[in-house]
C-alpha positions, 0 to 999 in steps of 0.5 A: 534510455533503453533500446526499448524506447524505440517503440515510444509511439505505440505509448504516445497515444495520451499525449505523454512524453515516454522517456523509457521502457523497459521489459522485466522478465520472470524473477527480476525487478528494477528500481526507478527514480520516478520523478515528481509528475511522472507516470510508470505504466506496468503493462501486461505481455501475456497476461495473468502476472502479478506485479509487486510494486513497492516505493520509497521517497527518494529523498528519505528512504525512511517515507515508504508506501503503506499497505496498511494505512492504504487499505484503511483509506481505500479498502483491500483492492484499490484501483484507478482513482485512489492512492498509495499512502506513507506510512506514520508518521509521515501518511502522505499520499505518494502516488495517484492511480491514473489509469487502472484497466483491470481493476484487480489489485491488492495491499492484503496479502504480505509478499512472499518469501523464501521460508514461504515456499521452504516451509510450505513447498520445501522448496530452500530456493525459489523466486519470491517477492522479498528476495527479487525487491531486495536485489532491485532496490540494492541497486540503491544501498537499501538492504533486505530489512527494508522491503515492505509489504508491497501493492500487488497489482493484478492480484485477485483477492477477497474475504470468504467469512473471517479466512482470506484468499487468493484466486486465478486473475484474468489480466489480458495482454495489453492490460495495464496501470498507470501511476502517478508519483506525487513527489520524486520517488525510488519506484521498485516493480518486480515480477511476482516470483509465485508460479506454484500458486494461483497468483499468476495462474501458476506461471510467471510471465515478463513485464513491460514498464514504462516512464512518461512525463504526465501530461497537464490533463493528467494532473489536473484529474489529481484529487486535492489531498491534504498536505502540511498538517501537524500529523504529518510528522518528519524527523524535524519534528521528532524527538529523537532528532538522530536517526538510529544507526547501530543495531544494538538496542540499549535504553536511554538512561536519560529517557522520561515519557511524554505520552500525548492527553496524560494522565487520561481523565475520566468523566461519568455520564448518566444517560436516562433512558425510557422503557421503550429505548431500554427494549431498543437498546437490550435488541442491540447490545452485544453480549460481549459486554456482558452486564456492562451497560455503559461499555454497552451503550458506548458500542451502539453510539459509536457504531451508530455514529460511523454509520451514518457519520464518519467521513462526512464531518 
């Protein structure tokens, strides 16, 4: 426990056991074992930093958080309430989001890296995210081939039209997020290393983080989430059962496909339709079908469909 544990009651105040604190400062980071039903808050010193945060089952470094299948389950700014997702093939929820005061996060942007401000600022030696998660976690032999787009909290992001972008935040001292881990986990925070973009409002400020055992009230507001399914695969279940070692890439000689539903089978269809619902439907066609009236007719059923469907079947 670090000698910032000391000042476990001003953390106490949710009934949460603490069982450490540590501060991280600027272009640093640390990896936990944050244990299953534990909870890590990342708290604000000063306000407006962002905080890179990434993690991997403890237990099979291969099962780590997933920007993109969290995205797709809970948009580009998750926040209290949501989870992080594994990726495929395990997609397993790994951590809950207890507690979020600013809700101002992202799983949009990818970290950033040295060719970043080396092409962009001409800047060959800067902090960045992918070199300070990859020291952090090289505290556990894991390398810097096996960073991953992180969960960026506190970062303030959108969508004007079809561009992405990035804008000041507005986190104040005390502000914080607190997560939850569903099962034991390697959990790596790191002070985002952007002091030359809006980020962090072109600095780059100290961290605290801290450790609690969750507390029943704060695993009973946990959502059920689906656990054991078939699609839920491990490497049990993989066909290749070693995993691979060498870097080398040489074909399998031995190697015959097995593609899930082939050879795919095709069925036609013919749908009638009255003059009025050809009017309806030429309204709504996108023309970039062209004269395909089926592809067409497909577009708008299923559009129609995961309007008013999807999600609720």
């Amino acid at each position: 426990m670090s000698a910032l544990a000391s000042n476990a009651n001003e953390h106490t105040r949710e009934g949460r056991e603490l069982i450490d604190t540590v501060v991280l400062q600027p272009g640093t980071g640390k990896a936990f074992e944050l244990l299953a039903g534990q909870v890590m808050r990342i708290e604000q010193i000063e306000g407006n930093q962002c905080v890179d945060f990434n993690c991997f089952n403890l237990h099979d470094y291969k099962e780590f958080m997933h920007c993109g299948r969290t995205r797709t389950l809970h948009g580009i700014n998750p926040t209290e309430g949501d989870f992080m997702w594994s990726a495929p093939p395990r997609e397993r929820a790994m951590v809950y989001i207890l507690r979020d005061t600013v809700k101002c996060n992202d799983v949009m942007f990818p970290r950033c890296s040295a060719n970043v401000y080396e092409t962009l600022y001409g800047l060959p030696v800067h902090t960045n995210c992918h070199d300070i998660q990859a020291e952090a976690q090289r505290e556990y032999g894991l390398t810097p081939d096996d960073v991953h787009d992180s969960f960026n909290l506190f970062m303030a992001t959108g969508v004007d039209g079809t561009k992405t972008y990035v804008t000041r935040q507005d986190s104040k001292p005390g502000d914080h997020v607190d997560l939850l881990a569903l099962f034991d986990l390697l959990a790596v925070p790191n002070i985002c290393g952007a002091d030359v973009m809006k980020t962090s409002n072109y600095s780059i400020k100290p961290v605290k983080v801290s450790i609690f055992k969750a507390t029943a009230e704060d695993l009973a507001r946990v959502p059920a989430v689906p656990l054991g399914l078939a699609s839920q695969r491990t490497p049990k279940d993989f066909k290749v059962k070693n995993i691979k070692v060498e870097r080398e890439l040489t074909r399998d000689a031995g190697y015959k496909p097995e593609f899930t539903n082939t050879p795919i089978k095709y069925d036609a269809f013919p749908i009638a339709l009255s003059a009025e619902e050809v009017a309806l439907f030429e309204s709504v066609r996108l023309p970039v079908y062209g004269d395909d009236d089926g592809a067409a007719l497909r577009d708008v059923v299923f559009n129609w469909w995961e309007e008013n469907f999807l999600g609720k079947v």
